[in-house]
C-alpha positions as CSV (number, residue, x, y, z in Angstrom):
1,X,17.7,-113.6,-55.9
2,X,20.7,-113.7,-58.2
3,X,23.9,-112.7,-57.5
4,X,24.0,-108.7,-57.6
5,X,27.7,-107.7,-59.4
6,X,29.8,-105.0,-57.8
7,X,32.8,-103.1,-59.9
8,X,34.6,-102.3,-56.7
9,X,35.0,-106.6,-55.5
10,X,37.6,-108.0,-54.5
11,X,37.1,-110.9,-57.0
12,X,39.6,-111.2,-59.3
13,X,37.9,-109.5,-62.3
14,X,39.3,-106.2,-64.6
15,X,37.3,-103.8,-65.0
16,X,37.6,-102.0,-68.4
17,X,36.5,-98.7,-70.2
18,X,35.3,-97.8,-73.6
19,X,35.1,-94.4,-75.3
20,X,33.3,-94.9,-78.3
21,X,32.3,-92.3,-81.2
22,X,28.7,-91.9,-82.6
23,X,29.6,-94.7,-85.2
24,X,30.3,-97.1,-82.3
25,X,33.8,-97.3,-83.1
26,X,36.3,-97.4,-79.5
27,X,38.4,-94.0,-79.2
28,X,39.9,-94.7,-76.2
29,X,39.7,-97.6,-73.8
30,X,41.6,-98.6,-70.5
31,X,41.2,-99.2,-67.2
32,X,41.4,-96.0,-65.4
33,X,37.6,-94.7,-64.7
34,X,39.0,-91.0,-64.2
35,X,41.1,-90.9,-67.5
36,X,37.8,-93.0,-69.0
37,X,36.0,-89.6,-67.7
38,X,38.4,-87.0,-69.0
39,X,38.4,-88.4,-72.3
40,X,34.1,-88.9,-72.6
41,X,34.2,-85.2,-71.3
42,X,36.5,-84.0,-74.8
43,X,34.6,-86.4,-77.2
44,X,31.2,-84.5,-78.3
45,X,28.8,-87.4,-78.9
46,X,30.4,-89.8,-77.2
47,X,29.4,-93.2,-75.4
48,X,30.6,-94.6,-72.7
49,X,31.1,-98.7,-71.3
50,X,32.1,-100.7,-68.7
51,X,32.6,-104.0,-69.0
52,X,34.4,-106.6,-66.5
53,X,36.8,-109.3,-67.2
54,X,38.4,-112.3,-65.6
55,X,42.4,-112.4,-65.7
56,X,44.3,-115.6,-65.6
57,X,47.7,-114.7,-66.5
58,X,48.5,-113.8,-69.5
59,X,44.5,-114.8,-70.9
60,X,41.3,-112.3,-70.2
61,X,37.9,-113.4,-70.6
62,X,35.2,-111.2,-71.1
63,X,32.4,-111.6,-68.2
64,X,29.0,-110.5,-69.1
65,X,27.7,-108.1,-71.6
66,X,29.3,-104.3,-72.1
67,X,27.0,-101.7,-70.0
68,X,26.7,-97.8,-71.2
69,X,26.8,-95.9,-68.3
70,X,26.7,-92.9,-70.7
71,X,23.2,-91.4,-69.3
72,X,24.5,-91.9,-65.7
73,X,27.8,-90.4,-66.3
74,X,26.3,-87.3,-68.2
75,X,23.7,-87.0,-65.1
76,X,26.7,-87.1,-62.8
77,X,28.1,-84.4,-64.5
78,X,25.1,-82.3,-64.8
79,X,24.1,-82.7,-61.5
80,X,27.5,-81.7,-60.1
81,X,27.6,-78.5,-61.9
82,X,24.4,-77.1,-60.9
83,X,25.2,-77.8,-57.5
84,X,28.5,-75.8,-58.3
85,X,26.2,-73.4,-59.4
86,X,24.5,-73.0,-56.4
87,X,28.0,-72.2,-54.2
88,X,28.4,-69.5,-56.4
């Protein structure tokens, strides 16, 4: 089985988001997921990635490929307002 990766290790890796517009060009990136989030929640059309890097002082290297976790983020949000809905 190969090794399963996990964004909340404790190995020494970054992780880092990406807000990009329907071109593909990065509107906002960082590593915050909430402020990732907030800002995919104001940009109509918007994509969203993750990707996870490996700091060694002042150097970063990339670790992988970029993932969109746009469809999982948008069913996040969806699924959290109907169940809103259903308090109401």
């Amino acid at each position: 089985m190969s090794k399963i990766s996990n964004f909340l290790s404790t190995d020494p890796y970054v992780d880092f988001y990406e807000v990009t517009d329907t071109n593909g060009i990065a509107i906002w990136g960082g590593g915050d997921p909430v402020e990732a989030i907030e800002f995919f929640r104001q940009s109509i059309g918007s994509r969203l990635f993750v990707t996870s890097w490996n700091e060694e002082g002042d150097d970063a290297k990339l670790i992988g490929v970029p993932i969109e976790i746009t469809k999982l983020i948008t069913a996040t949000i969806s699924n959290s307002m109907e169940r809103a809905q259903q308090w109401r």
